[in-house]
C-alpha positions in Angstrom: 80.1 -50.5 0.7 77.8 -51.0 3.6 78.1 -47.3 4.6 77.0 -46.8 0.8 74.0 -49.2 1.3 73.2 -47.7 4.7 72.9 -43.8 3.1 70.5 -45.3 0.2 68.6 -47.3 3.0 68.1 -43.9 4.9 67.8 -41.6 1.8 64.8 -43.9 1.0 63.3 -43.6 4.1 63.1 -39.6 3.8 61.7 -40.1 0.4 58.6 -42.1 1.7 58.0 -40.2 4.8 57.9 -36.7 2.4 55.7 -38.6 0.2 53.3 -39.2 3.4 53.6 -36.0 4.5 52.6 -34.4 1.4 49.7 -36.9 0.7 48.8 -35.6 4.2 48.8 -32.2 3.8 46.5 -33.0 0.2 43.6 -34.6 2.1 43.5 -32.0 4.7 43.2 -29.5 2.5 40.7 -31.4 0.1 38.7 -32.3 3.6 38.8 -28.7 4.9 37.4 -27.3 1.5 34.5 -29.5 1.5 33.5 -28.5 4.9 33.9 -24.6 4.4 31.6 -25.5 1.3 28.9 -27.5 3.6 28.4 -24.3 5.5 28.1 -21.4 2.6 24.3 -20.6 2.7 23.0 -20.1 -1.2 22.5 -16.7 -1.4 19.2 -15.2 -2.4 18.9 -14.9 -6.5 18.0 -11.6 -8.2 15.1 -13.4 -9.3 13.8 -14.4 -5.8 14.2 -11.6 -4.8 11.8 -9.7 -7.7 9.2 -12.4 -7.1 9.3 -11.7 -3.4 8.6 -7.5 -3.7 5.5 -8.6 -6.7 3.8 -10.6 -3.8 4.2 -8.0 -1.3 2.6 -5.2 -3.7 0.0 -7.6 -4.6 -0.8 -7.6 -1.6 -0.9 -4.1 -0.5 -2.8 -3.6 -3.6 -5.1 -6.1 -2.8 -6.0 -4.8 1.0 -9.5 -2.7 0.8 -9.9 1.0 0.6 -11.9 2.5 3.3 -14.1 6.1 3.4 -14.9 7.7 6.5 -18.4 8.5 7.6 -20.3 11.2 10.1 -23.2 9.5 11.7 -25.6 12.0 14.1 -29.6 12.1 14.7 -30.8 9.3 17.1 -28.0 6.4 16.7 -27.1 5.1 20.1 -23.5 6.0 19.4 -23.5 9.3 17.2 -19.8 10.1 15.6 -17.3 9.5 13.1 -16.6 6.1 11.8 -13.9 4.2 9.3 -15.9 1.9 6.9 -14.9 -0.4 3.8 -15.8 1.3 0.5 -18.3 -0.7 -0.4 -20.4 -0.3 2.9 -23.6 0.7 3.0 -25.9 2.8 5.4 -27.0 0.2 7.7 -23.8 -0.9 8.1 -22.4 2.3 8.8 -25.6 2.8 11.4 -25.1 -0.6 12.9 -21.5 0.4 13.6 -23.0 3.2 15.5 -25.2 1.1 17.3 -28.1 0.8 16.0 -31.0 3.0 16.3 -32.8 4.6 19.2 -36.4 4.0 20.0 -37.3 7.1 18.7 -35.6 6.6 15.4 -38.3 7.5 12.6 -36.9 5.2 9.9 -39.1 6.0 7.3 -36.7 8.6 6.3 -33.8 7.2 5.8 -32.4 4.9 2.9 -30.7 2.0 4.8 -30.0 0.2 1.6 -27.7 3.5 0.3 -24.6 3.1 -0.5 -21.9 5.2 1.6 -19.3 7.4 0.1 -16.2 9.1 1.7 -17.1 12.4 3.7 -20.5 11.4 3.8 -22.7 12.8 6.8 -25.9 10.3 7.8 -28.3 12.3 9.7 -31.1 10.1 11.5 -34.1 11.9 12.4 -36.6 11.3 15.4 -39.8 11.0 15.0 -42.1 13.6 14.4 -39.3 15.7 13.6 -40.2 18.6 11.0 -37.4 19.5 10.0 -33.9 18.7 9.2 -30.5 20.1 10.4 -29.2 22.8 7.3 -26.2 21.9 5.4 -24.7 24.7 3.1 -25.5 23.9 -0.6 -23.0 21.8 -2.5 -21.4 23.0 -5.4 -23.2 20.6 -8.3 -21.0 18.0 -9.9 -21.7 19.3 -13.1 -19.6 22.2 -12.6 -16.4 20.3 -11.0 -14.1 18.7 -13.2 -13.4 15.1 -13.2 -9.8 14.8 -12.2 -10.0 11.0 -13.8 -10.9 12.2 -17.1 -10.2 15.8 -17.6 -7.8 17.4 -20.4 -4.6 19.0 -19.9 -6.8 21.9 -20.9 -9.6 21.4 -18.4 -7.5 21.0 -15.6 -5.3 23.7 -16.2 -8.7 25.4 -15.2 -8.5 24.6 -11.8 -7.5 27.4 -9.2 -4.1 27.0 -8.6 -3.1 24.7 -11.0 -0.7 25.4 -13.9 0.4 23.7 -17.0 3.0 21.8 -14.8 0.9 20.8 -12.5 -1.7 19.4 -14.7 0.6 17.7 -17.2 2.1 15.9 -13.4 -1.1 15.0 -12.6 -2.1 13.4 -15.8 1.3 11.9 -15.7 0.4 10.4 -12.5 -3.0 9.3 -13.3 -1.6 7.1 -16.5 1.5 6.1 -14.7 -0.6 4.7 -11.1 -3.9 4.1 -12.2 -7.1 6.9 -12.0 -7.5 8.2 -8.2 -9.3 6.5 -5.7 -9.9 9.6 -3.3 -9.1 13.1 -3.2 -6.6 12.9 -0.9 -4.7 10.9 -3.8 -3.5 13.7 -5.3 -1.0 14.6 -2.2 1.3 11.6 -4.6 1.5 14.2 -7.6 4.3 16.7 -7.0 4.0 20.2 -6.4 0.5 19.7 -4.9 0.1 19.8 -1.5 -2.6 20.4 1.8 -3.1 23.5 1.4 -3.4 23.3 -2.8 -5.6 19.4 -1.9 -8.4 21.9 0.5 -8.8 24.1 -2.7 -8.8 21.3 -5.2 -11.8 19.5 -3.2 -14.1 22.2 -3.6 -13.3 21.9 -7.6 -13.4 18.3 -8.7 -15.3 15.0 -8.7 -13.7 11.4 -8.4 -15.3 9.3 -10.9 
């Protein structure tokens, strides 16, 4: 009987210590889990994500548009110069430097606003006459790329009925264009078709 009593004793004894053993392995398991978790970053949402790219184009969007100017005559430094849009002739002159002494001001139009391609000539004083620039095509006869027909600018040399339907699809999709050079974003038109098109329409 006591070797009965003895195998119950030990057969007990396993019992508990697999009990401990697989409590054990539970809480290491349940521990390990919650550090793993701890550590896992959030990823990004979709949503984030969107909200980050909309700031970014605002921004873009928001940065201003610049023209470039030809200054000559007597400005201390004569030559070509980047401005904002919205600049006007004295500030594209004071970028140049300023005026000379010999400057005749009376014949210029500081308060003018300056446009893309424009050329400011400066003339001394006493001069007679002024350099020659070859006659400009008048805007009545160019065609206003912001607000022409499929019609009107299929009249354009060069340009199709593809063409013009891409461009007016471009122009409702983006927005009218800013600058000529705008129209190198409508497909099928590139520098060699842009040179052409310049002499041909106004940006309004």
């Amino acid at each position: 009987m006591k070797w009965l009593a003895a195998k119950e004793k030990k057969q007990r004894y396993m019992l508990a210590l697999a009990a401990m053993a697989i409590a054990a392995a539970f809480f290491y398991q349940q521990s390990h889990q919650e550090k793993s978790a701890s550590y896992e970053l959030p990823l990004p949402s979709e949503e984030s994500e969107q909200k980050g790219q909309k700031e970014q184009d605002s921004k873009q969007q928001d940065q201003p548009e610049t023209i470039v100017v030809d200054v000559k005559g007597a400005v201390v430094h004569p030559g070509v110069y980047e401005m904002l849009e919205n600049a006007r002739v004295n500030d594209v002159i004071a970028r140049a430097g300023g005026l000379t002494t010999e400057a005749d001001q009376t014949k210029i139009n500081l308060a003018a606003k300056a446009y893309d391609e424009m050329m400011i000539y400066v003339p001394s004083k006493g001069e007679t006459s002024m350099p020659m620039s070859p006659p400009e095509e008048k805007e009545e006869n160019k065609v206003d790329i912001n607000h022409a027909t499929q019609e009107e600018i299929e009249q354009l040399k060069g340009i199709g009925p593809a063409k013009a339907a891409a461009i007016i699809a471009y122009r409702e999709e983006n927005g009218p264009f800013k600058k000529a050079e705008d129209l190198l974003n409508v497909s099928g038109i590139g520098e060699k078709s842009l040179e052409s098109l310049k002499a041909q329409i106004v940006i309004r």
